[in-house]
C-alpha positions as CSV (number, residue, x, y, z in Angstrom):
1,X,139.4,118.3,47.2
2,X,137.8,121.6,47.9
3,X,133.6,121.6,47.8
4,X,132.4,124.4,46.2
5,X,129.2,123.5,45.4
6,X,126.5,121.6,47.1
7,X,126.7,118.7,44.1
8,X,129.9,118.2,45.2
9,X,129.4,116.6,48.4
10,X,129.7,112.9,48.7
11,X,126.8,112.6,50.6
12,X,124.5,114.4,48.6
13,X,125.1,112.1,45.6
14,X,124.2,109.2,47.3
15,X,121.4,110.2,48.7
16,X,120.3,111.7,45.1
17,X,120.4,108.3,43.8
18,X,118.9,106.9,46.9
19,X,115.9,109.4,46.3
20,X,115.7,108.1,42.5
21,X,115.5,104.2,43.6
22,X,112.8,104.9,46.3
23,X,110.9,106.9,43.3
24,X,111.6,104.0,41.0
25,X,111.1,100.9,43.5
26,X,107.9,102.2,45.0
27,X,106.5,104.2,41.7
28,X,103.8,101.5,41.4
29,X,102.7,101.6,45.3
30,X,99.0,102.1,45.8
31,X,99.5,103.3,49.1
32,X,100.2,106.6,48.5
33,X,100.7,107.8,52.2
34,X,103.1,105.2,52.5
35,X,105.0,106.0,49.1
36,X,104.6,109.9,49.8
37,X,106.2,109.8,53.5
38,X,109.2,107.0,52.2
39,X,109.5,109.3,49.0
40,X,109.5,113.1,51.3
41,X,112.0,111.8,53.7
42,X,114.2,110.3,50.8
43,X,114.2,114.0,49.3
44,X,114.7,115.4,52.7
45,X,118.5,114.2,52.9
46,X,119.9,115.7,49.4
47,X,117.3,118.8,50.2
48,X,119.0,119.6,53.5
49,X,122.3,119.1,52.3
50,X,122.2,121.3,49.6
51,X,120.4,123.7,52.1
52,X,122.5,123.8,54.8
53,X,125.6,124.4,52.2
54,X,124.1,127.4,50.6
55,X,123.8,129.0,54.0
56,X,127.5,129.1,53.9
57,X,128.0,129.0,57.8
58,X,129.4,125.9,59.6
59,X,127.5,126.1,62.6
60,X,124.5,126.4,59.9
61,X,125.5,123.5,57.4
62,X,126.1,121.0,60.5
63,X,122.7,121.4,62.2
64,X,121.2,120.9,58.2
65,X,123.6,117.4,58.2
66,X,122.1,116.0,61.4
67,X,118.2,117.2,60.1
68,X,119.5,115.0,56.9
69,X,120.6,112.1,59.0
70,X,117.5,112.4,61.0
71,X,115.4,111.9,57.9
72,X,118.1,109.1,56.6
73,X,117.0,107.2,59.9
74,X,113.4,107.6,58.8
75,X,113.8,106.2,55.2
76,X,115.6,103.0,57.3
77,X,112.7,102.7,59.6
78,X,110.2,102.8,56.9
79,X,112.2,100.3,55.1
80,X,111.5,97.8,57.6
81,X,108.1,98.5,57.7
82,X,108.0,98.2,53.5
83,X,109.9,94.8,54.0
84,X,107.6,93.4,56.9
85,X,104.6,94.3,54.9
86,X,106.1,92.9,52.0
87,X,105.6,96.4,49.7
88,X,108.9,95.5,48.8
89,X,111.7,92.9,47.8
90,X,114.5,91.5,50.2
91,X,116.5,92.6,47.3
92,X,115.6,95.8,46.9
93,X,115.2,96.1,51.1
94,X,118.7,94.9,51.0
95,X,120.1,97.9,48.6
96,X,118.3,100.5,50.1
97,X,119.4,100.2,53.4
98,X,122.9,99.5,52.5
99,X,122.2,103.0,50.6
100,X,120.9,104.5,54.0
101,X,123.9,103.2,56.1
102,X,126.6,104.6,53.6
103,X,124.9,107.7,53.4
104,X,124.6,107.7,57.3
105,X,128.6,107.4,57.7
106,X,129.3,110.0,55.5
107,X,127.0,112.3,57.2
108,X,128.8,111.6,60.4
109,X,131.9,111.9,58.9
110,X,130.8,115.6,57.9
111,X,129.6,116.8,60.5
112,X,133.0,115.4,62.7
113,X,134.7,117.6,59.8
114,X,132.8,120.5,60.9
């Protein structure tokens, strides 16, 4: 399948609908500097997907993938810290960071394509 569009990356739908369940799960958050770093670095991936595409270069799009992994590795981490504090389920820690690791893969797996 050829890509000829940003929205038809793999990776970039995934992480769109991880961005949408970290805006859902932590919509009622009071602590907003939590909820706003979790929530930035969520929209970071599909950002710098989609960025890195439209520059159209490979050398380009790859270093835009690892920033994107980068920031999937900071949703993880925060994750922990959301489950430890308890500002979120098991449940819902559990899906999200099966979300992140998936994503993760892929990434690798584009860049390696690169």
């Amino acid at each position: 399948m050829r890509i000829e569009k940003f929205e038809d990356i793999l990776s970039w739908q995934k992480s769109k609908e991880l961005c949408i369940a970290i805006y859902r799960i932590f919509e009622s958050s009071n602590d907003f500097g939590f909820r706003n770093q979790i929530e930035r670095a969520s929209v970071s991936i599909m950002n710098n997907i989609a960025e890195g595409f439209e520059r159209q270069t490979n050398n380009e799009f790859k270093q835009f993938l690892y920033i994107a992994k980068g920031s999937c590795g900071e949703v993880r981490s925060m994750l922990y810290l959301a489950k430890e504090v308890e500002k979120i389920s098991l449940n819902d820690f559990d899906k999200l960071y099966s979300m992140t690791i998936e994503i993760s893969k892929l990434l690798s797996g584009l860049i390696k394509t690169l």
